[in-house]
Every structure is written in C-alpha cells, then in structure tokens.
C-alpha positions in Angstrom: -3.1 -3.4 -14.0 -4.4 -3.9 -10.4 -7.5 -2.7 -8.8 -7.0 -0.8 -5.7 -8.9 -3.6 -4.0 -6.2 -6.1 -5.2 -3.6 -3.6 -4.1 -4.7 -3.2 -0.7 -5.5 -6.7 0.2 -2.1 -7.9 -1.0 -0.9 -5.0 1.4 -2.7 -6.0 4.0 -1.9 -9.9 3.5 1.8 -8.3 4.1 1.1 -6.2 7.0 -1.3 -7.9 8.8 -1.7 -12.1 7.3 -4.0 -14.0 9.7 -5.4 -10.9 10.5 -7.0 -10.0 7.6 -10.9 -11.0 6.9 -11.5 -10.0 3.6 -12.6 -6.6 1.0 -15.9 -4.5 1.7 -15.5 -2.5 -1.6 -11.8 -1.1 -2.1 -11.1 -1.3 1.9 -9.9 -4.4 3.5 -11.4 -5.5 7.0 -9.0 -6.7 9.9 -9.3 -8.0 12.7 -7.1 -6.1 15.4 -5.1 -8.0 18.1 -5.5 -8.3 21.2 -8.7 -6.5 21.5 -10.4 -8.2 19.0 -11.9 -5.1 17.4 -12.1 -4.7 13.2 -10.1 -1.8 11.4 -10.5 -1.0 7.3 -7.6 0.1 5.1 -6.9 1.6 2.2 -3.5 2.1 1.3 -4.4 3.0 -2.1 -6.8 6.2 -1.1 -5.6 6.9 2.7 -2.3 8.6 3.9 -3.2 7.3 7.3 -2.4 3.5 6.0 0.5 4.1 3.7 2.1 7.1 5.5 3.8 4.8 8.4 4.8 2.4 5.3 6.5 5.0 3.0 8.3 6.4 6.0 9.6 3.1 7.4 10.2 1.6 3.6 12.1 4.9 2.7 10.1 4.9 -0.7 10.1 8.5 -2.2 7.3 9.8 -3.7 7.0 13.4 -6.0 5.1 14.6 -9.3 6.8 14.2 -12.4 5.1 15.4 -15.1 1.6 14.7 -14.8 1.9 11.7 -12.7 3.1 10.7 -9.5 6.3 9.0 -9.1 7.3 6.1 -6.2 10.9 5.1 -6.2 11.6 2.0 -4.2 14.7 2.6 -2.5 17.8 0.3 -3.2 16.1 -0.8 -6.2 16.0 1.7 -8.5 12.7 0.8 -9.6 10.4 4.3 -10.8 6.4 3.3 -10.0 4.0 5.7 -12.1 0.6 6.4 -11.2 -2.4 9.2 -11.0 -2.2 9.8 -7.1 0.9 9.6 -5.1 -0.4 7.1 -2.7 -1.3 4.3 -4.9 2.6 4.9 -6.7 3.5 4.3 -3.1 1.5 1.2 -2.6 2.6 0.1 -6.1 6.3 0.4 -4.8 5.8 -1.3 -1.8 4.2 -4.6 -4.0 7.2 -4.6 -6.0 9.5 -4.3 -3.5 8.3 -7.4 -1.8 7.8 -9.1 -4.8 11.3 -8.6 -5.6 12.2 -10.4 -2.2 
C-alpha cells in the first residue's frame, strides 16, 4: 500500500513534472511558474488539490459501507479507501497507470 507521501508526489510528478522539488512530510513542494513562488499539495488530505482533478477526470466518489469508494470512469475500476480523497487520488494513479 502507498503512503500518502508516495501518493502525492507521484500526483504531483503528473500535474506538475519539472516543477516539483521534493516532500516536506506528506505535502509536496512546487515550484510555481512564472512567478517563481513555492506551493505544497496534498491530494491525499486536501479537497483544494484533488477537487479540480476529480471534477476534470470525472472520477466519482461515495461511501459504501464503511469506506469510501472512487470509480475511475471508462475503466470500471472501484478504488477503496478510509477518506474519500485519498480513493480519489488512488483512482487517479491507476488511471494513469493504465495509460
């Protein structure tokens, strides 16, 4: 299983690649462009980071059972995990992976 350090740097390797400069605890550290200045993410812990992915993606997320459920669209693949924006993140890995 993957840290939420592993899942947000191989996130932010997606979203931002040259941009990123490394983890400071489970957040990653990018460098922003043009203006030089340094952003941390989270996709794992922070709607604010995986919001704009989940709505562009179209990944669904709801609570089944007593978990959280992410369904990457077109895939039919069902990601499981204790908060609903880590099943997200999850979703988003394996869609990418499956590229």
């Amino acid at each position: 299983m993957r840290t939420d350090a592993e899942i947000n740097l191989a996130i932010a390797n997606i979203e931002y690649q040259e941009l990123v400069i490394g983890l400071v605890g489970d957040e990653v550290k990018i460098l922003t462009d043009p203006n030089d200045e340094i952003k941390f993410v989270d996709y794992c812990n922070n709607w604010e980071d995986i919001g704009p992915i989940i709505a562009r993606e179209g990944i669904n997320v709801y609570r089944w059972r007593n978990h959280w459920t992410a369904v990457c669209p077109n895939e039919n693949h069902h990601i499981f995990s204790e908060t609903p924006m880590k099943a997200a993140a999850l979703c988003f890995l394996k869609m990418r992976e499956s590229e």
